[in-house]
Every structure is written in C-alpha cells, then in structure tokens.
C-alpha positions in Angstrom: -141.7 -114.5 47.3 -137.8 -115.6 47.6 -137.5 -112.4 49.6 -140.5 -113.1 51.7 -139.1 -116.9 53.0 -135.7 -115.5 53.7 -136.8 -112.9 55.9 -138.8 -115.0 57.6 -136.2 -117.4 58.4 -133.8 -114.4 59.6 -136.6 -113.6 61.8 -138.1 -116.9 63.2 -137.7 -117.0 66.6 -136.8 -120.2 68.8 -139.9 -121.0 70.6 -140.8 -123.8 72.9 -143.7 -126.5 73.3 -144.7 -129.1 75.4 -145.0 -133.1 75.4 -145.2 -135.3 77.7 -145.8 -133.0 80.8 -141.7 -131.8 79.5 -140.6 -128.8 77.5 -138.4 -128.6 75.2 -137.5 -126.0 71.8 -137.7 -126.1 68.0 -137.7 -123.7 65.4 -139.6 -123.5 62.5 -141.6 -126.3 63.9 -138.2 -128.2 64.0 -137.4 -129.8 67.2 -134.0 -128.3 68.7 -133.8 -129.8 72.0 -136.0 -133.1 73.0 -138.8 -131.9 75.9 -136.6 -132.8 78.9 -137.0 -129.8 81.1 -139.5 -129.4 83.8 -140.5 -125.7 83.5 -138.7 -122.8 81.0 -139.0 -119.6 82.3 -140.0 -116.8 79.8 -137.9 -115.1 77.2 -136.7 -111.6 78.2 -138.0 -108.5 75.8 -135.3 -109.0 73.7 -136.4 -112.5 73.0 -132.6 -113.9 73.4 -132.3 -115.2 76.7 -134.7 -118.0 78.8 -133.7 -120.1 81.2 -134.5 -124.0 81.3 -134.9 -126.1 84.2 -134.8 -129.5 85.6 -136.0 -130.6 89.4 -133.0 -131.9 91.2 -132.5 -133.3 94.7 -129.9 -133.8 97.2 -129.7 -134.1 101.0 -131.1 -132.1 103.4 -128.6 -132.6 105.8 -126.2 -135.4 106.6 -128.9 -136.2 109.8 -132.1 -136.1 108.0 -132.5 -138.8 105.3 -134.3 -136.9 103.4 -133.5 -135.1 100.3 -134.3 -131.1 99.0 -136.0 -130.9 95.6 -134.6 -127.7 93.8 -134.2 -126.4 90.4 -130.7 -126.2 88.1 -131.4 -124.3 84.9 -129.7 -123.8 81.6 -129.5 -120.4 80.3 -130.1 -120.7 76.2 -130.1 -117.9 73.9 -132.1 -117.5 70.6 -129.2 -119.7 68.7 -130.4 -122.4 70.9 -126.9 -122.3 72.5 -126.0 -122.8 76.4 -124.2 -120.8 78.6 -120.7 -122.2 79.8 -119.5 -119.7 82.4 -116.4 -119.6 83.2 -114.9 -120.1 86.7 -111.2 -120.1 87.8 -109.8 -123.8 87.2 -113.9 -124.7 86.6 -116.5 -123.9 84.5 -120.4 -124.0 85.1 -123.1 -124.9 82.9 -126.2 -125.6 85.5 -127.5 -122.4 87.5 -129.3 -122.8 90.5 -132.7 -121.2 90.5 -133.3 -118.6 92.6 -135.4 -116.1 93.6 -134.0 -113.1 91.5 -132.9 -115.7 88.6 -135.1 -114.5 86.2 -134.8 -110.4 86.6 -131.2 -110.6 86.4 -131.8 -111.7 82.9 -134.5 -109.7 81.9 -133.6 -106.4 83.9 -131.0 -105.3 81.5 -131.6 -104.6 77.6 -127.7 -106.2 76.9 -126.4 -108.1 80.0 -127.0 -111.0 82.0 -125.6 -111.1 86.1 -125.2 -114.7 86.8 -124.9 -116.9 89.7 -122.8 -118.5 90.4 -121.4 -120.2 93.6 -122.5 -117.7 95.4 -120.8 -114.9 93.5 -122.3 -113.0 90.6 -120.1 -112.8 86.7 -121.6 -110.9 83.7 -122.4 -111.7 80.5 -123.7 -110.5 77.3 -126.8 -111.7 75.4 -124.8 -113.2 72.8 -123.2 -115.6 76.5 -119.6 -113.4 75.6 -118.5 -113.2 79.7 -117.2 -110.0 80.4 -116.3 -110.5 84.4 -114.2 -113.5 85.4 -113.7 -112.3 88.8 -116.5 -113.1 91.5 -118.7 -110.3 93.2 -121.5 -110.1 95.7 -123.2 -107.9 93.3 -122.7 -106.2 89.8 -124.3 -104.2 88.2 -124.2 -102.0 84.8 -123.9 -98.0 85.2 -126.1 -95.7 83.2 -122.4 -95.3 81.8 -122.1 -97.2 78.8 -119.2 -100.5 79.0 -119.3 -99.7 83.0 -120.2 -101.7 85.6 -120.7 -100.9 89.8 -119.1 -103.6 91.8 -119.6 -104.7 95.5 -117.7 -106.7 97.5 -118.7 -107.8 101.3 -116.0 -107.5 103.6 -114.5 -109.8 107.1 -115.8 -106.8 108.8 -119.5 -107.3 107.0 -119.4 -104.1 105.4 -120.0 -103.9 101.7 -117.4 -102.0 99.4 -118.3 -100.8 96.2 -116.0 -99.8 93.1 -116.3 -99.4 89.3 -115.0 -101.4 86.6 -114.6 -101.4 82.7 -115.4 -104.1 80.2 -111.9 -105.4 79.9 -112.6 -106.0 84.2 -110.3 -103.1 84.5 -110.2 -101.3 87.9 -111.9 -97.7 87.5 -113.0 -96.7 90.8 -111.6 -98.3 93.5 -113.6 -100.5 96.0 -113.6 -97.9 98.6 -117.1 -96.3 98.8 -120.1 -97.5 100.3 -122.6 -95.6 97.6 -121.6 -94.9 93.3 -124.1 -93.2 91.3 -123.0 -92.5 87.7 -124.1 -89.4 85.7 -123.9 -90.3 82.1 -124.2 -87.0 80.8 -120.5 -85.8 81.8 -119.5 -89.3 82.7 -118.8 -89.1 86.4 -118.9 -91.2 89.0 -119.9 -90.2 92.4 -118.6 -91.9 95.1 -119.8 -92.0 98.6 -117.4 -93.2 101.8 -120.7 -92.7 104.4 -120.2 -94.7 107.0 -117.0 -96.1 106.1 -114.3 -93.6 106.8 -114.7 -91.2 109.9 -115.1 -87.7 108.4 -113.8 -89.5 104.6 -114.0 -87.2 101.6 -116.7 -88.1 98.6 -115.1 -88.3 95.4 -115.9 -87.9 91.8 -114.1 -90.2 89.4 -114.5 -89.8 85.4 -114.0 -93.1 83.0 -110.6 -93.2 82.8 -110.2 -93.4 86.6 -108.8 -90.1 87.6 -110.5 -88.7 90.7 -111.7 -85.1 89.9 -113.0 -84.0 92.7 -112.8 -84.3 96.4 -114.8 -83.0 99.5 -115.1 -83.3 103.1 -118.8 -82.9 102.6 -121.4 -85.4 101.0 -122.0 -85.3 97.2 -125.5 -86.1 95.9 -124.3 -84.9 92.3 -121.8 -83.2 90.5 -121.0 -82.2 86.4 -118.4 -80.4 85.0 -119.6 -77.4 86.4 -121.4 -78.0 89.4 -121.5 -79.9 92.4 -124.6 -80.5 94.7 -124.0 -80.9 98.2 -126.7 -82.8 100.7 -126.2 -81.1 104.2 -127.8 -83.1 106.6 -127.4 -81.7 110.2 -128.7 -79.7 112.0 -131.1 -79.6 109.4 -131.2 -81.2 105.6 -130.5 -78.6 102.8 -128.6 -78.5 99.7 -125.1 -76.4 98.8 -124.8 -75.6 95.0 -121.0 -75.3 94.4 -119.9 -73.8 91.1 -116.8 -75.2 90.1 -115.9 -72.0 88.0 -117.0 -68.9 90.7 -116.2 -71.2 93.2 -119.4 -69.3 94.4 -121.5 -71.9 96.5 -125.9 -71.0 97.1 -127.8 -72.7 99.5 -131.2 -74.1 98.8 -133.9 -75.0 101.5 -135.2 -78.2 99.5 -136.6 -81.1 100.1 -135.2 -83.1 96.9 -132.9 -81.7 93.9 -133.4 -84.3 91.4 -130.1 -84.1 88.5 -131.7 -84.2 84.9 -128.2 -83.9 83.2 -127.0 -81.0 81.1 -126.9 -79.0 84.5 -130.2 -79.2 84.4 -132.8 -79.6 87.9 -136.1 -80.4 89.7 -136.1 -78.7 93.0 -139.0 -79.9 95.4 -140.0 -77.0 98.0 -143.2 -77.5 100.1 -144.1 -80.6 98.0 -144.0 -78.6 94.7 -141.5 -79.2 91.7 -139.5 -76.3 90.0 -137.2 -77.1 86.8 -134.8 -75.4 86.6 -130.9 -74.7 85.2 -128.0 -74.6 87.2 -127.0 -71.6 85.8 -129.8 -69.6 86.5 -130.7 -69.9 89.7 -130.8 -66.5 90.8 -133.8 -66.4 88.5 -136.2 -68.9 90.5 -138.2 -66.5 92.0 -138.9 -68.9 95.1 -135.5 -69.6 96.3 -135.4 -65.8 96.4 -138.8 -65.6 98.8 
C-alpha cells in the first residue's frame, strides 16, 4: 500500500483544468498556478513541456489607433517551472506565439528551439539552455550532442555549420546543405551554390575535415563515398575510399541505410544492397 502511494506520487503528472473561461495547473488535484491563462497548448509525448498563453495587444502602427491582439506564452515543464532564457545583457520569459511554436517543442524527444527576438536558442526538457548565441535556425543532428546551425547573410544567402553542446564550432558556417550520418559520425557538407566550382566536405565530430571533392557528395562512411552527378544526365559515382576504385550506377535514388548499407531505385524498383558487393546486383550488371 505504502509502495503503491509513493509511486503514484513519483508518477502524477501536472495536468491542467479550467475555471472561469481561464486555465490554469494543479497536481494531485492541488492547484499550482491560479487559472490566468487564455489557452495552454498541449503537452508534448514526453509530457514535460506545454506552453501557456495570455492575449496581449499593442499598436498596430503609430498611424492606426488601433491595437493587434496576439498571444505571449510561458513555456512550463512537468515541475511546474518557467522558462527564463537567457539573452546577452537580457533575459526572456514571455514567447510570442507563433505558427511553428508548438512543433518546435514537440518535434524533438529531448530539446526545445525557442524564439526569441527573432533568433532561435536551444534548450533541454529539463529548460538547461545549451545555445546562448542567436540563429535563424537550429536544429539537432541525427548525431547525438550535435546541432546544424544557419545563419542568413547581408548577401541573403543562408550559411549553415555544425556545433557541439558546449556551442563549440564543429563545422564551420560555410555550406549551404549538412546532412549527418550517425552511423560513422560524419558530417556532409554541401557549398552548392555558394562557391563557384567549391569542393563538398566531410567533417567528423571533432571537427577535422576528412574528405574533400570537387564533385557533389550525397553520402559518404568510412569507406565509401557516393557521388550525385547531375549533368548531362543525373547518376551516381560509388568511390571506394580503400581501391580508390570508383562504379557508376544509372539510378534514380541511392538511399544510405548506414553500415555501408543501400537502397538503389532503378525503373521505379528498390534493390538493397551492400556497398561492398556491388558487383553482385545482377541489375547494375544488365
């Protein structure tokens, strides 16, 4: 029985009800925060993160008296704590509510991208900020404690780069595409459209660049590289970074599955295949 109560108290969860045409949160059927909100949006899957709002207003313009009715929001956690981000010389409590508010909470299993003054910072679900530096976008890599940054430029071009959890520099913001493969812990970087005839480069985690090439990298491991050829013609170059043998394939996708592992689409169909073998796919041998 003793057992029982305290698991349920580990486990309650902070839940929120409604009075007065407000909302507000208890727990335990204990009020935690009076009903002063106008709307909370839900809890993500995790149940540790909503976000609670209250209609504000303010001019339109300094022509029009009239004023805009928006929504600032409080992001609380399951410890019925707020988020205080902070900003350099400032700190923010109120969020504005925008159209990809609640995703950016709900998208990821451990972080949060914030908004903030029109930049974005990172947090965890337990509010520890990990980026105190502004971006126009951030998001985490399919590389665990690594995060994609991008920063728009005078010029209007955006720049992406790669950065730790300690907001240390890991790929520079150079490249105009990064894709991550967390199975050898690359980082591919793209400069399309950026440099006039630029190499792409591979990066690993602790910010050495690997790999270079004057042509474009869809992929690459530790032993392979895939190549996307697009003129005259799109095909794919298979470079082995061993033989320093290269194969081309007449595809319309190679999809990376990790462990050098493929899916090659020809003529709409799918073959999965290795790396390594594939001199043994009888229909790139047709």
């Amino acid at each position: 029985m003793i057992l029982l109560f305290i698991s349920t108290l580990c486990f309650a969860q902070l839940s929120t009800f409604k009075k007065n045409n407000k909302w507000g949160f208890s727990k335990d059927g204990v009020e935690l925060r009076p009903p002063t909100y106008d709307t909370i949006l839900p809890f993500d899957s995790t149940k540790k993160i909503c976000m609670a709002c209250v209609k504000t207003q303010k001019p339109a313009n300094k022509f029009i008296k009239m004023n805009n009715i928006f929504m600032v929001c409080k992001y609380v956690n399951d410890k019925n704590e707020s988020l205080v981000l902070k900003l350099k010389n400032d700190t923010v409590n109120y969020f504005a509510l925008h159209k990809k508010a609640f995703e950016y909470y709900t998208q990821y299993k451990d972080y949060v991208v914030v908004s903030a003054r029109d930049k974005k910072y990172l947090v965890d679900k337990q509010f520890k900020q990990i980026t105190f530096a502004g971006y126009d976008e951030i998001i985490p890599s399919s590389i665990k404690n690594h995060f994609i940054v991008e920063n728009k430029t005078p010029g209007a071009s955006y720049f992406n780069g790669v950065i730790d959890t300690n907001e240390k520099q890991v790929v520079p913001m150079e490249y105009t595409h990064i894709k991550s493969n967390p199975f050898d812990t690359l980082f591919i970087c793209c400069t399309a459209q950026v440099k006039l005839n630029g190499s792409d480069d591979v990066f690993d985690t602790a910010g050495k660049k690997v790999l270079t090439f004057n042509r474009h990298i869809d992929n690459a491991s530790k032993n392979f590289v895939i190549h996307r050829i697009f003129e005259p013609h799109e095909y794919y170059i298979i470079y082995d970074l061993h033989t320093k043998k290269e194969k081309i394939i007449n595809a319309e996708d190679i999809t990376y599955l990790g462990n050098d592992n493929v899916n090659i689409k020809i003529k709409g169909k799918y073959f999965k295949t290795s790396l390594f073998k594939l001199d043994e796919l009888k229909i790139l041998n047709e």
